[in-house]
C-alpha positions as CSV (number, residue, x, y, z in Angstrom):
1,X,0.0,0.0,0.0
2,X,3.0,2.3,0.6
3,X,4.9,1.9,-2.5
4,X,1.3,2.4,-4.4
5,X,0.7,5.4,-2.0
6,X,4.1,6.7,-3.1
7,X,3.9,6.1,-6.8
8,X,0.2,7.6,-7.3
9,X,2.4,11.2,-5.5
10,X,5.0,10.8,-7.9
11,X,2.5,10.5,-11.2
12,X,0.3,13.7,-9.7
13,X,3.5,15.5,-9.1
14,X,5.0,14.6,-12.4
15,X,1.6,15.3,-14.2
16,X,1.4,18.6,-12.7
17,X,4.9,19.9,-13.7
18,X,4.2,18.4,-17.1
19,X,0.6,20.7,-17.1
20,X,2.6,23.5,-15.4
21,X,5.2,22.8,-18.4
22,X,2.6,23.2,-21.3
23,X,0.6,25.9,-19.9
24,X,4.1,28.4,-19.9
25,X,4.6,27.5,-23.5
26,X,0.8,27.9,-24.7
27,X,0.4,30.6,-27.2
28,X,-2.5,31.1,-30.2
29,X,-1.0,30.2,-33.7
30,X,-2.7,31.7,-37.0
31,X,-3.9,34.8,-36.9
32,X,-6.1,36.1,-33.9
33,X,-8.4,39.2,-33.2
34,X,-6.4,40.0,-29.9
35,X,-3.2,40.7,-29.8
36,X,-1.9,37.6,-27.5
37,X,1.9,36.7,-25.9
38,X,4.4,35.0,-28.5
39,X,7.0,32.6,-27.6
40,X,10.7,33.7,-27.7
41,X,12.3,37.4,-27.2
42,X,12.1,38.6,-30.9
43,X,8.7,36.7,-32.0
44,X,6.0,39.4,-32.2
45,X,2.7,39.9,-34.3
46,X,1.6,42.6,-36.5
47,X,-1.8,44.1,-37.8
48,X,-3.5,43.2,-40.8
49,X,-5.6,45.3,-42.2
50,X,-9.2,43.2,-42.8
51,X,-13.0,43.7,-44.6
52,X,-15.5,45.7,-42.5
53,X,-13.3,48.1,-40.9
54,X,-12.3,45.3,-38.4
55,X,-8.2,44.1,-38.5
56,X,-6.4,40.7,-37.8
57,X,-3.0,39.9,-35.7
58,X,-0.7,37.9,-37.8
59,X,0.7,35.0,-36.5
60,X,4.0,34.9,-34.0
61,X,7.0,35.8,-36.2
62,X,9.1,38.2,-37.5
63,X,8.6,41.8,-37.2
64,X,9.1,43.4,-40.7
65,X,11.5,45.6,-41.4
66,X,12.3,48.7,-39.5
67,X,10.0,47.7,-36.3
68,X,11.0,45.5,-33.8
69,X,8.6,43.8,-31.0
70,X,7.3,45.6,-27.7
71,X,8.0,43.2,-24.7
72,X,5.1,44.3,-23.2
73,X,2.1,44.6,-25.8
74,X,3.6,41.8,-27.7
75,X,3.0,43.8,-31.0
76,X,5.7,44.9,-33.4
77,X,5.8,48.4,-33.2
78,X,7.5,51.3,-35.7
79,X,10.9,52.1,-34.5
80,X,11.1,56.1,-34.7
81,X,14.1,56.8,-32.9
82,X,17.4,58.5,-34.1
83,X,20.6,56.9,-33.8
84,X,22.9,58.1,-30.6
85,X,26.3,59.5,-30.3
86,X,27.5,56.1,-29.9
87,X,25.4,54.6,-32.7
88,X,27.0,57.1,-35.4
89,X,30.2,56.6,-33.8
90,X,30.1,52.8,-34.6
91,X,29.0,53.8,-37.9
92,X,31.7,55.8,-38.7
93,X,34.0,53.6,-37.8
94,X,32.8,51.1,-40.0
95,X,33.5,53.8,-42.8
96,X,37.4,54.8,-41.4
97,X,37.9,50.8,-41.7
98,X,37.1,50.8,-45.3
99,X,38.9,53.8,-46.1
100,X,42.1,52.6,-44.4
101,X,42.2,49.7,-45.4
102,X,42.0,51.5,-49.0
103,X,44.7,53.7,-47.9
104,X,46.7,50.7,-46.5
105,X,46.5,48.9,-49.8
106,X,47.2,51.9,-51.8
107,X,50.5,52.6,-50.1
108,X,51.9,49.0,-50.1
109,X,50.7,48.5,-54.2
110,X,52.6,51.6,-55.0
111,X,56.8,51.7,-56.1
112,X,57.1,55.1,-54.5
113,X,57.4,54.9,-50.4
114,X,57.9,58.8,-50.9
115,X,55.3,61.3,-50.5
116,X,54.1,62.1,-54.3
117,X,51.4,63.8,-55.8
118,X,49.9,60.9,-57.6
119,X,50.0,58.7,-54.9
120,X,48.4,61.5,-52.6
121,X,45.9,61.9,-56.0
122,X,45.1,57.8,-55.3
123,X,45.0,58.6,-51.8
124,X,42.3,61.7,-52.2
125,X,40.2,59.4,-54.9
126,X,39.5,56.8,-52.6
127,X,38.3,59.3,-49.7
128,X,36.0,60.9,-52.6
129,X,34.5,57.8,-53.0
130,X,34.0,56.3,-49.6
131,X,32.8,59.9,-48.8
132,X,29.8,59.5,-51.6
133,X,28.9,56.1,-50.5
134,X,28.6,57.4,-47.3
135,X,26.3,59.9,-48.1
136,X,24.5,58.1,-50.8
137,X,24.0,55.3,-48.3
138,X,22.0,57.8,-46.0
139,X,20.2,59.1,-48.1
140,X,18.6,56.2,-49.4
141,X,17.2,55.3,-46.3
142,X,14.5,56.5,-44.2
143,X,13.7,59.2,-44.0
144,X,14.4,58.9,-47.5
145,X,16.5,62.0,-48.8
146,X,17.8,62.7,-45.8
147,X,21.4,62.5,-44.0
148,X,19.3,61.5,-40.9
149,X,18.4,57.8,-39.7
150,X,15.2,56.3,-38.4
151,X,16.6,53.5,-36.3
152,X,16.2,51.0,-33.4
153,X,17.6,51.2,-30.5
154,X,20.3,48.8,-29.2
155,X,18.9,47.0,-25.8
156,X,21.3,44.1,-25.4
157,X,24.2,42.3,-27.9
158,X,21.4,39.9,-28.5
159,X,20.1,42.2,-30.8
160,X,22.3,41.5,-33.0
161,X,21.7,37.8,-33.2
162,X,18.4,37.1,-33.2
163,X,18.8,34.5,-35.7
164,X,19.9,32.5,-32.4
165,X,16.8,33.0,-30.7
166,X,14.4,31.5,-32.6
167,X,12.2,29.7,-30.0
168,X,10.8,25.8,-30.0
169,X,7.8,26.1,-28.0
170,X,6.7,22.9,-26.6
171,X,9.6,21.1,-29.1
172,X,6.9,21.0,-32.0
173,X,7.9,23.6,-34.5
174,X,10.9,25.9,-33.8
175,X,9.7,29.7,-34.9
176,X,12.0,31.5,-37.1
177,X,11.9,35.1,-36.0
178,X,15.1,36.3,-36.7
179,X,15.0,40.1,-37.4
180,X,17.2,43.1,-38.0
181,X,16.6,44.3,-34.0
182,X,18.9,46.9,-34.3
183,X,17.7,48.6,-38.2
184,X,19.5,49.9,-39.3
185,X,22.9,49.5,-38.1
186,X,23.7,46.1,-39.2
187,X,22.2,46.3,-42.6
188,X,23.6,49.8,-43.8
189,X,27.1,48.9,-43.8
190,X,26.6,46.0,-46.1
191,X,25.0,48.9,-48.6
192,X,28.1,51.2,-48.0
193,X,30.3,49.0,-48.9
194,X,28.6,47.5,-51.9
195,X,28.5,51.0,-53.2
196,X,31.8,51.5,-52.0
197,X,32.9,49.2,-54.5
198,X,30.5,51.0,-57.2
199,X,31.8,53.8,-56.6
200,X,35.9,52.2,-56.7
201,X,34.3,51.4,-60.6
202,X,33.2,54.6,-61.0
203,X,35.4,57.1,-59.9
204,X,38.8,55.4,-59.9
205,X,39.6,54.8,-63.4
206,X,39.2,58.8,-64.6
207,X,41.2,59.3,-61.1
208,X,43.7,57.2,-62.7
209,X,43.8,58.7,-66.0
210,X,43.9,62.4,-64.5
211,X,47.1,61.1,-62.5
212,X,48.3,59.2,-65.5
213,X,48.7,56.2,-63.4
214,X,48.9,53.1,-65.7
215,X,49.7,49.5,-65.5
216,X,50.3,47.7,-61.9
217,X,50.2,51.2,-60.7
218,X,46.8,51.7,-61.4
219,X,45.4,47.9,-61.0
220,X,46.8,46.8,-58.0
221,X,44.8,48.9,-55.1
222,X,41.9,47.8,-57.1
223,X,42.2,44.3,-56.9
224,X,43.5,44.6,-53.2
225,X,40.3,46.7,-52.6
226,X,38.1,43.8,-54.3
227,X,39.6,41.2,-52.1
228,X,39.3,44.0,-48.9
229,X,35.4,44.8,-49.1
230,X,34.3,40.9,-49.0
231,X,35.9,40.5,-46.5
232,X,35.3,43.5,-44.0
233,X,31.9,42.4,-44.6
234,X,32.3,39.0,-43.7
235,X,34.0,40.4,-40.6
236,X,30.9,42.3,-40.3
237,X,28.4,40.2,-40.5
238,X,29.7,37.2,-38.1
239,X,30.8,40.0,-35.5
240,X,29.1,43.2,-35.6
241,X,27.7,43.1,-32.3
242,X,31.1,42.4,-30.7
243,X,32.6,45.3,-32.8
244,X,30.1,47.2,-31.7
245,X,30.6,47.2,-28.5
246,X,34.2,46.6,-28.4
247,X,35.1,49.6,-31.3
248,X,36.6,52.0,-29.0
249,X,39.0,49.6,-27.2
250,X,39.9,48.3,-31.1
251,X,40.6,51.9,-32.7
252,X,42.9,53.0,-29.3
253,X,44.8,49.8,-29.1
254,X,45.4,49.4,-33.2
255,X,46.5,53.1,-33.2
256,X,49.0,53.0,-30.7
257,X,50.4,49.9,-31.8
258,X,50.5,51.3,-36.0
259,X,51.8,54.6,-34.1
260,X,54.5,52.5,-32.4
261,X,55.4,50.7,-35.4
262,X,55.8,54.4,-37.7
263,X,58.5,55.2,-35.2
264,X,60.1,51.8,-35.1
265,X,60.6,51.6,-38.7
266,X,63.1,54.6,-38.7
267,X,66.6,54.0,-38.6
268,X,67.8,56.8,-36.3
269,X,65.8,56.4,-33.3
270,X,67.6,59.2,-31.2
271,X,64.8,62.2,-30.3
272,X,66.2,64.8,-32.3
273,X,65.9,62.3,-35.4
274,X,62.4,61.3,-34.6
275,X,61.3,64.8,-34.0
276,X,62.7,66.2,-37.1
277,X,61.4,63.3,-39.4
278,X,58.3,64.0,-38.3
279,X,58.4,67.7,-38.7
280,X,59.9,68.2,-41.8
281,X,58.3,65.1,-44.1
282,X,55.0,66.4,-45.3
283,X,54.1,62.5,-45.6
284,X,55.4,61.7,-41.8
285,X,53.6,64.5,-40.4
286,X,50.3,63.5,-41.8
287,X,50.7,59.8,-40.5
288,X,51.5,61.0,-37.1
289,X,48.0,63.6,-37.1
290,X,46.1,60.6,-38.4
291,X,47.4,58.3,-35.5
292,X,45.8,61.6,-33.4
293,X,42.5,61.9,-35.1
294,X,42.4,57.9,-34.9
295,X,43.3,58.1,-31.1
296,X,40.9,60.8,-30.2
297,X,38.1,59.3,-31.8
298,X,38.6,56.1,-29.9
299,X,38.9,58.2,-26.5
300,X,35.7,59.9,-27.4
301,X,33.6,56.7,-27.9
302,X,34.6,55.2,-24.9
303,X,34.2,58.2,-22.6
304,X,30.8,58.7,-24.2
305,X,29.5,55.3,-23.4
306,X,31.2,55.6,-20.0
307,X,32.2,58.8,-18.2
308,X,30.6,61.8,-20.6
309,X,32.2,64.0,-18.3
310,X,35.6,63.3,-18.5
311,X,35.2,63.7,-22.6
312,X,37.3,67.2,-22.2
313,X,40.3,65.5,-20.0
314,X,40.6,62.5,-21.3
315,X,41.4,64.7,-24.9
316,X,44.5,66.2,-23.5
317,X,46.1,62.7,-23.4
318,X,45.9,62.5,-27.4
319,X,49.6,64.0,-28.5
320,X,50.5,61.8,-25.1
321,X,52.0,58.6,-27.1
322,X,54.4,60.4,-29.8
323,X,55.6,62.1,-27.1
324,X,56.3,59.4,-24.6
325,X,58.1,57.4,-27.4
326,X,60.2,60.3,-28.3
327,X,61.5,60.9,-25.3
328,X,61.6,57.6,-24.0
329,X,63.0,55.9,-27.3
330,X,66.8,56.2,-26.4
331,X,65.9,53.9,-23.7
332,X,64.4,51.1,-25.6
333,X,67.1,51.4,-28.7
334,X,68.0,47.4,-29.9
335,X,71.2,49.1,-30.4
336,X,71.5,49.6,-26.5
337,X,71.2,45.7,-25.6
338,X,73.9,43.0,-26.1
339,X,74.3,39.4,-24.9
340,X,76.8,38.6,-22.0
């Protein structure tokens, strides 16, 4: 009598968790007059328009593009807001990547090391045309004509991979629901740099003949920015969300370490050397004020998505790296070290 005592509890027990089990994952499939809850983060339903001035709810899915779901109403609703400081900061630098890594490829494809006016004409057309992709890519979405953005905002890094939350309710059907939760941010740089490379087509060629730059001279950057594009935006579209977040820390650490690397490649590294290199080579100078900009803007970001109020302190460390290797470079000369 005990043992059936005990296995009659167990059944109820297990039949109750199995109920209690069911009921959480319950949820109206088809279409439905009231809205009702929809399994899964990013599963949401929107209104369909019906006969007799009366309107359906689709059934649980995506939400189409440009809205995202409301956790609370369960309904897809229009996303209206504007990016933020930090969204068109990631956005930018998704444009600087492109463009160096045309400027990159421009300067290792050409014979000449030395500062020259074609190579600074190469240099010029490929910031003409990642400028007009950028702007192009703008304005061709909402609102349409316009160098503003209608966009969603960025909750959590989930958001930018909802393709791995599709739910399985109940383990009958798994509900694909995967969404661009963050419109437009992931999207719009696969259009910049498809027109990036329209624009590459377009403009580079009469760039070319105006410079009278012919033969390997001409190909090479190119090619090398054929090969670069794909894959920035396979980069991009396995780890946008990461980059998102983690752009700041990326843009300070790459630019001291391609700062560091300028002054190492000198072959005086006494300060008086390094200091006059710098100042008197038009094409030395440059590099060291773009190792600035690049360093500034990497301060910027990450003090505007942590401290705001340190933004105009935190700037005054900028010219802080040239200076510090500089000074400090006769101390960490090769030349200094020996064997015993």
């Amino acid at each position: 009598m005990k043992e059936m005592a005990s296995l009659s509890s167990i059944v109820v027990l297990l039949s109750f968790f199995n109920i209690h089990f069911i009921q959480g994952y319950y949820y109206d499939k088809g279409t439905v007059q009231t809205i009702t809850k929809c399994p899964g983060y990013y599963c949401g339903r929107y209104q369909i328009p019906g006969d007799n001035e009366t309107s359906l709810w689709s059934s649980c899915g995506p939400c189409p593009r440009g809205s995202r779901v409301n956790n609370s109403t369960w309904a897809c609703t229009e996303c209206t807001s504007s990016p933020t400081a930090y969204d068109w900061m990631y956005l930018c630098f998704m444009v600087v990547v492109g463009l160096l890594a045309q400027w990159y490829s421009i300067d290792m494809m050409l014979p000449n090391s030395q500062f020259s006016w074609k190579t600074f004409g190469t240099h010029f057309s490929a910031l003409i045309e990642t400028c007009l992709s950028a702007c192009i890519t703008l304005l061709v979405h909402e609102p349409l004509g316009s160098l503003q953005l209608r966009s969603c905002t960025v909750k959590h890094l989930s958001d930018w991979y909802t393709i791995l939350h599709n739910p399985n309710p109940n383990y009958e059907e798994v509900l694909h629901c995967a969404q661009e939760a963050v419109y437009p941010l992931y999207s719009i740089v696969f259009v910049h740099y498809g027109l990036s490379v329209f624009m590459l087509f377009f403009i580079r060629p009469w760039a070319n003949k105006a410079l009278q730059n012919r033969g390997h001279v001409a190909s090479r950057p190119i090619y090398a920015a054929l090969y670069l594009y794909p894959i920035l935006a396979l980069v991009h579209g396995i780890m946008a969300g990461l980059i998102y977040y983690a752009f700041p820390s990326i843009i300070i650490l790459l630019s001291l370490m391609s700062h560091a690397f300028h002054f190492a490649s000198r072959t005086d590294q006494s300060w008086r050397a390094l200091l006059y290199e710098t100042v008197s080579c038009i094409h030395n100078l440059i590099v060291v004020i773009g190792h600035w900009v690049l360093h500034g803007f990497g301060l910027v970001a990450l003090t505007l998505w942590l401290q705001p109020e340190l933004l105009a302190a935190i700037l005054t460390l900028v010219p802080l790296p040239t200076f510090l290797y500089i000074v400090l470079s006769r101390f960490t000369d090769p030349g200094k070290f020996h064997s015993d």
